[in-house]
C-alpha atoms as one frame of an Amber mdcrd trajectory, in Angstrom:
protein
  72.171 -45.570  34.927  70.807 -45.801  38.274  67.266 -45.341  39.193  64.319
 -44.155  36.699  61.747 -41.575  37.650  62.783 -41.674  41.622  61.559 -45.487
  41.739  63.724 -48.386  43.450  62.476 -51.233  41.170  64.935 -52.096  38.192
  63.387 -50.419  34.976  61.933 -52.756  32.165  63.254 -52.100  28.299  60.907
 -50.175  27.892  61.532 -47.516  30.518  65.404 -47.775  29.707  64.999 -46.903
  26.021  62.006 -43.826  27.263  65.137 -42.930  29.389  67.628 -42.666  26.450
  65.827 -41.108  24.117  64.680 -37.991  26.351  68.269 -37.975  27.418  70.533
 -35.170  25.007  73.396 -36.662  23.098  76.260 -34.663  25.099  74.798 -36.867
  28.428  75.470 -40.210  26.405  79.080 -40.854  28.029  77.604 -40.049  31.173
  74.792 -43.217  31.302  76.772 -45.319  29.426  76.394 -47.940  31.429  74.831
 -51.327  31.250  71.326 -49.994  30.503  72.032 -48.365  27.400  74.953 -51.015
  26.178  71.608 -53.323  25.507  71.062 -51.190  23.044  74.389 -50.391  21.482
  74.771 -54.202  21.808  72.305 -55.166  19.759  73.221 -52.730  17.280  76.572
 -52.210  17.260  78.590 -49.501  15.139  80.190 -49.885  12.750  79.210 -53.229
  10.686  80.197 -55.019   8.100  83.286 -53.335   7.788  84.930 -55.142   4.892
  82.100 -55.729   3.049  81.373 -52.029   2.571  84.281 -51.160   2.036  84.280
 -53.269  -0.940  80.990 -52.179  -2.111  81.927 -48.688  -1.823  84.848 -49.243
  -4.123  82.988 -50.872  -6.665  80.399 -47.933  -6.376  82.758 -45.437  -6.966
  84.389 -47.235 -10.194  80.738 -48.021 -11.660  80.199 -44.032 -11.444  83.470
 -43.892 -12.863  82.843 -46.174 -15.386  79.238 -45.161 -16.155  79.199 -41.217
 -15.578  80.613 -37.890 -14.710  80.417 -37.558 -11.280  81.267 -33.899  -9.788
  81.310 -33.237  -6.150  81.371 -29.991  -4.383  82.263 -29.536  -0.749  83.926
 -31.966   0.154  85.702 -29.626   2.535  82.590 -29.774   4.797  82.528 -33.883
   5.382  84.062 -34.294   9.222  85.960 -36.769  10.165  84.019 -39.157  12.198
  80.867 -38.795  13.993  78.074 -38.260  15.554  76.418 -37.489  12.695  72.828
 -37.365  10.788  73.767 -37.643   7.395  70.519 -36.172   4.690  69.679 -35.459
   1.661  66.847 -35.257  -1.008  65.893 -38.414  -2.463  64.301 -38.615  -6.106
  65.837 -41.764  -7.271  66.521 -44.797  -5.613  70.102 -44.410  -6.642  70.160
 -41.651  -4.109  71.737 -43.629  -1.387  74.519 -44.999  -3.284  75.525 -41.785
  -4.072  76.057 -40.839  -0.760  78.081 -43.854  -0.148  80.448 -43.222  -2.688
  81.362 -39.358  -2.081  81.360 -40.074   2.022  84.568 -42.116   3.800  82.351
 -43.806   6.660  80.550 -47.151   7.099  77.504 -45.485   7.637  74.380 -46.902
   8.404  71.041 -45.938   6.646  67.483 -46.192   7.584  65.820 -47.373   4.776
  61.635 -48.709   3.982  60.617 -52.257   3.758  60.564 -52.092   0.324  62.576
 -50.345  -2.657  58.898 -49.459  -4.418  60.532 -47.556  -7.243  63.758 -49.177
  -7.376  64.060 -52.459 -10.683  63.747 -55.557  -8.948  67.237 -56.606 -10.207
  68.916 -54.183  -7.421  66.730 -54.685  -4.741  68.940 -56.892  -2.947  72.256
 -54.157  -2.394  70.553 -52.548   0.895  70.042 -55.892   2.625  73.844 -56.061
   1.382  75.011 -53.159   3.177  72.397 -54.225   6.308  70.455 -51.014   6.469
  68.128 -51.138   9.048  64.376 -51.120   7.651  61.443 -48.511   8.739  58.022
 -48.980   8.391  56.415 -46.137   6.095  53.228 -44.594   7.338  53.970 -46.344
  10.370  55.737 -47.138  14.220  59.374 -48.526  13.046  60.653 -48.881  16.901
  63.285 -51.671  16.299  64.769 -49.046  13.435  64.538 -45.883  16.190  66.169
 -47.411  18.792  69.094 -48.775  16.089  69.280 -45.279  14.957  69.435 -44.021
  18.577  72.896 -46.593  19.381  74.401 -45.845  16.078  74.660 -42.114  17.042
  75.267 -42.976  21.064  78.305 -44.851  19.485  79.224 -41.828  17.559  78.540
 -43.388  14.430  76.736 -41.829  11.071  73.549 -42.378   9.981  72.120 -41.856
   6.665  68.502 -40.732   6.153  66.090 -39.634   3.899  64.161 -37.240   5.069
  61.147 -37.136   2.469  60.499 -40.670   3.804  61.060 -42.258   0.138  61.599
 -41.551  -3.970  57.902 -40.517  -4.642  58.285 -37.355  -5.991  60.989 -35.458
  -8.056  60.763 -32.101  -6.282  61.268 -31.729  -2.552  58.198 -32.336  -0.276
  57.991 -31.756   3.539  60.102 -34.173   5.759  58.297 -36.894   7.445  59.425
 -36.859  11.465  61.595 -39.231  11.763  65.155 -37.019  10.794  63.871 -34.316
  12.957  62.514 -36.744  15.952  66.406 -38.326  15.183  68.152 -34.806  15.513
  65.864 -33.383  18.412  66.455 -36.937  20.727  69.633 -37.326  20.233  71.555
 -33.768  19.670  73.803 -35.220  16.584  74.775 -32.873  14.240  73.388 -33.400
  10.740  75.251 -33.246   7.387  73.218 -31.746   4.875  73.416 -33.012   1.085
  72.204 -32.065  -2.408  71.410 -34.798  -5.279  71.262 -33.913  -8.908  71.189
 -36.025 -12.035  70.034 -39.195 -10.462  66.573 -39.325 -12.249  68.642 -38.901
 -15.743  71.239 -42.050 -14.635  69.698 -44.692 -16.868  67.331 -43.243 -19.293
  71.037 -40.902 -20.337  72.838 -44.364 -20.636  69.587 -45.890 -22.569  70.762
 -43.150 -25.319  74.246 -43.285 -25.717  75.033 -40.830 -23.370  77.350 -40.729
 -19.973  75.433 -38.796 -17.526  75.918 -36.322 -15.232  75.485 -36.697 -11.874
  75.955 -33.861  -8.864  76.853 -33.878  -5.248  76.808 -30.770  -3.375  77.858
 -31.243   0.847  76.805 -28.206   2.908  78.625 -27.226   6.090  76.984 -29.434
   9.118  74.510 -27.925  11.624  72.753 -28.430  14.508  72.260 -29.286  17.310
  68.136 -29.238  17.833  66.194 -29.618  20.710  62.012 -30.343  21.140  60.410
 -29.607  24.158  56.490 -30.239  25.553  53.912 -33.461  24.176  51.509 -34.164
  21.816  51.110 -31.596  18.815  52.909 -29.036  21.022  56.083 -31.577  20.322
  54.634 -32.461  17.258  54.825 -28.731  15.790  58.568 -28.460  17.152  59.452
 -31.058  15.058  57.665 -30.192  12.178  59.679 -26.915  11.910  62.989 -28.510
  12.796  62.148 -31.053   9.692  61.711 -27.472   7.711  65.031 -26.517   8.576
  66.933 -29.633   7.466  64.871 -29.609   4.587  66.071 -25.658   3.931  69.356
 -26.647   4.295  69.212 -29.702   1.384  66.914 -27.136  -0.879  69.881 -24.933
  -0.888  71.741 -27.717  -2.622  69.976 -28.442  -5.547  68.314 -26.773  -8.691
  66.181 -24.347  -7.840  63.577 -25.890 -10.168  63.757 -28.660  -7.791  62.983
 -27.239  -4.097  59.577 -28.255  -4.542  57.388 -26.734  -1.457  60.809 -25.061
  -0.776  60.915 -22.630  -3.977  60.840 -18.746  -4.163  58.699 -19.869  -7.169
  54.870 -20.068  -5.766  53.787 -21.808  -8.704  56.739 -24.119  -7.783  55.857
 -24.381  -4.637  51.603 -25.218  -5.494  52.280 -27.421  -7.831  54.309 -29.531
  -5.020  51.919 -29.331  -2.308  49.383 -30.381  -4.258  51.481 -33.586  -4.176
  50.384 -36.120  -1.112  52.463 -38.448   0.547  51.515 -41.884  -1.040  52.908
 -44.499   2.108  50.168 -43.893   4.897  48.564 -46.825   3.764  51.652 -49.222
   2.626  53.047 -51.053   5.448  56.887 -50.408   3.801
């Protein structure tokens, strides 16, 4: 990579990873090089290839089994990445819908703990190896996997709400939009419905329903300046991706996102319940 900021000494880890992550995505095959393959070394694309694979099959044929699973625009998914896969997450069954209608071994960012998830699942994302973030909190292990997952041109599955704590859309916490803006990956946008219905449909006898709606990709997003100047940037970039997911579901479910601006009160009103749980 050469030198950093015009000095001769050899940068520490911490300079190399400031380096990559002001660095756009289309420069990544250009520094390549032994600084940043410490990173894509560590966390190396794609894992556990075999492993998923079999859990995605037996994802799909539990659906299968279990419910009616419809999927719309499927036309959109590309082939391979880079990509920043997100959608809206109500239910902790969220994820494992995404796995089943997508073809990659995709990595997710996930929290330390599955809060509203039964204890009896709780081990599937250590599983899959997602790689855990800190809610209401720094997560920079988790940032700078993220970062050599999509230098690798992998996909990367996130949440953008920052967890299941609500069943109408809320803002998006930074991290998707810090993710897009740093790295210049294109992002996947999709729409959940039916998840929060899954069991309590089966509990009565009935199959449920369950929807998946895959927008066209967009992107690329940039974020210039510091401090709140950066911080506002990303803010509104987090308003977009979250635009493009409220587009995909019910319309009594786009939360602070609605036309509705009863709909749209009565999910601001809402707060974020993680700033003080360290997971």
């Amino acid at each position: 990579m050469g030198r950093l900021c015009g000095e001769g000494r050899p940068p520490t880890s911490e300079a190399r990873l400031a380096f990559l992550v002001k660095t756009p995505f289309c420069h990544y095959t250009v520094i390549m090089g032994s600084e940043v393959r410490d990173y894509t070394a560590q966390f190396p694309y794609p894992r556990r290839r075999l492993l998923r694979f079999f859990m995605r099959r037996g994802i799909r044929l539990a659906f299968r089994i279990l419910g009616r699973l419809r999927v719309e625009g499927r036309e959109n998914i590309p082939a391979s990445g880079p990509l920043l896969v997100v959608a809206n997450h109500f239910s902790f069954l969220d994820p494992v819908a995404v796995i089943c209608v997508t073809p990659w071994p995709m990595d997710f960012l996930a929290g330390l703990q599955m809060v509203n998830a039964p204890p009896a699942v709780t081990f599937l994302p250590e599983m899959w190896g997602v790689y855990r973030v800190r809610r209401g909190g720094a997560s920079r292990d988790a940032m700078r996997a993220a970062i050599a997952v999509l230098a690798q041109k992998g996909v990367l599955g996130v949440m953008p709400e920052g967890g299941n704590w609500a069943s109408v859309l809320r803002p998006a916490r930074p991290g998707a939009a810090y993710l897009a803006a740093q790295t210049g990956a294109p992002l996947l946008p999709i729409g959940l419905d039916g998840l929060l219905d899954f069991f309590p449909s089966l509990r009565q006898g009935r199959r449920p329903t369950v929807t998946v709606r895959i927008g066209r990709s967009f992107g690329p997003f940039q974020a210039a300046g510091q401090g709140r100047e950066r911080r506002q940037q990303l803010d509104a970039i987090g308003d977009k991706i979250m635009q493009r997911i409220a587009e995909l579901i019910p319309p009594e479910r786009r939360g602070v996102y609605s036309d509705d601006p009863a709909l749209r009160a009565a999910a601001q009103a809402v707060a974020y319940p993680y700033d003080d749980l360290l997971g």
